[in-house]
Backbone bond lengths (Angstrom), bond angles and torsions (degrees), N, CA, C in turn:
res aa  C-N    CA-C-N  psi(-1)  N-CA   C-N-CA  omega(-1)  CA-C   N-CA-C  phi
1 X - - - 1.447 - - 1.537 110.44 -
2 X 1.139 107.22 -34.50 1.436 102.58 176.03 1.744 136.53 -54.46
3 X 1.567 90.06 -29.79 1.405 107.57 165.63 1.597 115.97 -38.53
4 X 1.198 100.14 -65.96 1.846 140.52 167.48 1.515 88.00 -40.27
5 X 1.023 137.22 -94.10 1.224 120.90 -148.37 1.841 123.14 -62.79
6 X 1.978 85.30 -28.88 1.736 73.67 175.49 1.875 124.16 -87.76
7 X 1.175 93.56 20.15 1.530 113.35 179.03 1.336 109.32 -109.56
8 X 1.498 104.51 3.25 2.242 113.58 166.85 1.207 109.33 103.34
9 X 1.002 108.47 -24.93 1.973 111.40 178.94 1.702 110.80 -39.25
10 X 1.505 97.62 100.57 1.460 106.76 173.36 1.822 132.81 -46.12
11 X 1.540 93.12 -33.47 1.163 93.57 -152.27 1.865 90.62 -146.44
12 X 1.504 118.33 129.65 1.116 114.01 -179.32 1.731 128.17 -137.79
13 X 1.341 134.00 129.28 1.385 109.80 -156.96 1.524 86.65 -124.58
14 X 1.787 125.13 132.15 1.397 132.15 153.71 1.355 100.07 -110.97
15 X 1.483 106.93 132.87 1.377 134.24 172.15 1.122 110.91 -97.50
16 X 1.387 123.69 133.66 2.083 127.11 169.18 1.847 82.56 -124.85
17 X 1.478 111.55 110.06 1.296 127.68 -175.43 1.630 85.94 -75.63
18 X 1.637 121.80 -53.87 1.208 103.24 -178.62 1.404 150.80 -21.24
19 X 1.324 94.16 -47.25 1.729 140.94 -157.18 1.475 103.64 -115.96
20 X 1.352 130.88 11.63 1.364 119.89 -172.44 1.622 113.97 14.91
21 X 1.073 116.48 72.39 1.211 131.73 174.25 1.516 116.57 -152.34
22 X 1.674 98.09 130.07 1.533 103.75 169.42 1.654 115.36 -115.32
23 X 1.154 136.61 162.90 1.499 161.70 -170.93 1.774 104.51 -128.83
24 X 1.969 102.38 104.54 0.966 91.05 177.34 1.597 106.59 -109.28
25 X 1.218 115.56 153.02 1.873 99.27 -174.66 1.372 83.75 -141.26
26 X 1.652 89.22 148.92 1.939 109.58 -175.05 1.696 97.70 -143.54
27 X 0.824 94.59 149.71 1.479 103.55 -174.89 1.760 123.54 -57.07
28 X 0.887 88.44 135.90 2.016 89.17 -163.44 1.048 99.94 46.09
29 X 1.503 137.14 91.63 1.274 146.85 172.01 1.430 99.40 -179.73
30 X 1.786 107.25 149.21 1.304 120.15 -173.33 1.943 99.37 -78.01
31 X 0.973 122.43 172.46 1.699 139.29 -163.81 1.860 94.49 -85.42
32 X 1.015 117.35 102.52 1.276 120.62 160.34 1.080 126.82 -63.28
33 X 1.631 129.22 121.48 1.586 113.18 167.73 1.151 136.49 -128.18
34 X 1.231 134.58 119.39 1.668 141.85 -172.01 1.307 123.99 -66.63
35 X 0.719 135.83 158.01 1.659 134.20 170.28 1.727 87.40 -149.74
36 X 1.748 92.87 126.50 1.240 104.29 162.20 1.775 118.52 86.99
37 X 1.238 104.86 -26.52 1.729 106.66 -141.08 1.769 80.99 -66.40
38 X 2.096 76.42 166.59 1.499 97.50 -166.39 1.338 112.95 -98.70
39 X 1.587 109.80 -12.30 1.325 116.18 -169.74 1.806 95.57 -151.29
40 X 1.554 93.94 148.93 1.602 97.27 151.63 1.557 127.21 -137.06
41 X 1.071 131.54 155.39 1.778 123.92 -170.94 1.254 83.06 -110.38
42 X 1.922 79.52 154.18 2.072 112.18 171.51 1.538 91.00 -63.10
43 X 1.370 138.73 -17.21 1.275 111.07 -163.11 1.948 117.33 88.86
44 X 1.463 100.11 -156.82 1.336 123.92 161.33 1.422 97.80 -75.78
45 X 1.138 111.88 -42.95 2.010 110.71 -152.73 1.894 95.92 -69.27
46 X 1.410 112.75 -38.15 1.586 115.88 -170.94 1.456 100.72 -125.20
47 X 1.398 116.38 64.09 1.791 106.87 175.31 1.498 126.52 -46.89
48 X 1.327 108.85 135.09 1.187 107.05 167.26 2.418 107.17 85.88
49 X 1.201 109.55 -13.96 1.336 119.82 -177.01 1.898 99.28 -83.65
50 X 1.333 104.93 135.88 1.434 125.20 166.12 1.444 119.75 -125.96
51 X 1.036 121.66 111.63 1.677 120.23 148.52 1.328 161.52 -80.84
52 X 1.532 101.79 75.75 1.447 91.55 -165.62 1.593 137.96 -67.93
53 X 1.080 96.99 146.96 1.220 124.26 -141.37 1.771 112.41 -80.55
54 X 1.525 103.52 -16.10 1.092 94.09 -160.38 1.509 96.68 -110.47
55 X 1.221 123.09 25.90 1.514 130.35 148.64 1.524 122.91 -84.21
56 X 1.431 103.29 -22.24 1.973 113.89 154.71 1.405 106.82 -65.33
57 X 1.152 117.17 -56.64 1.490 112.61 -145.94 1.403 100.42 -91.49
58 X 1.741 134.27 1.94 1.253 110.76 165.87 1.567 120.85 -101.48
């Protein structure tokens, strides 16, 4: 992911389907991490965008 970010990528999501866990990373910002969640937003970068989540995790 890091690649991604130093190439400007605002906004970044790694999934471990295993682990129901996602990694959200935003630029100059510490690594966010989810467990479980059901949904995630575009943020600022994708207003108004939702992903549900539970088309990953089945």
């Amino acid at each position: 992911m890091l690649e991604y970010m130093v190439a400007g990528v605002k906004l970044g999501w790694l999934f471990n389907r295993k682990n129901r866990r996602v990694e959200i990373y935003r630029q100059g910002q510490a690594v966010e991490v989810l467990d479980s969640p059901t949904s995630l937003s575009g943020e600022d970068v994708l207003p108004g965008f939702v992903l549900d989540l539970s088309i990953v995790w089945d």
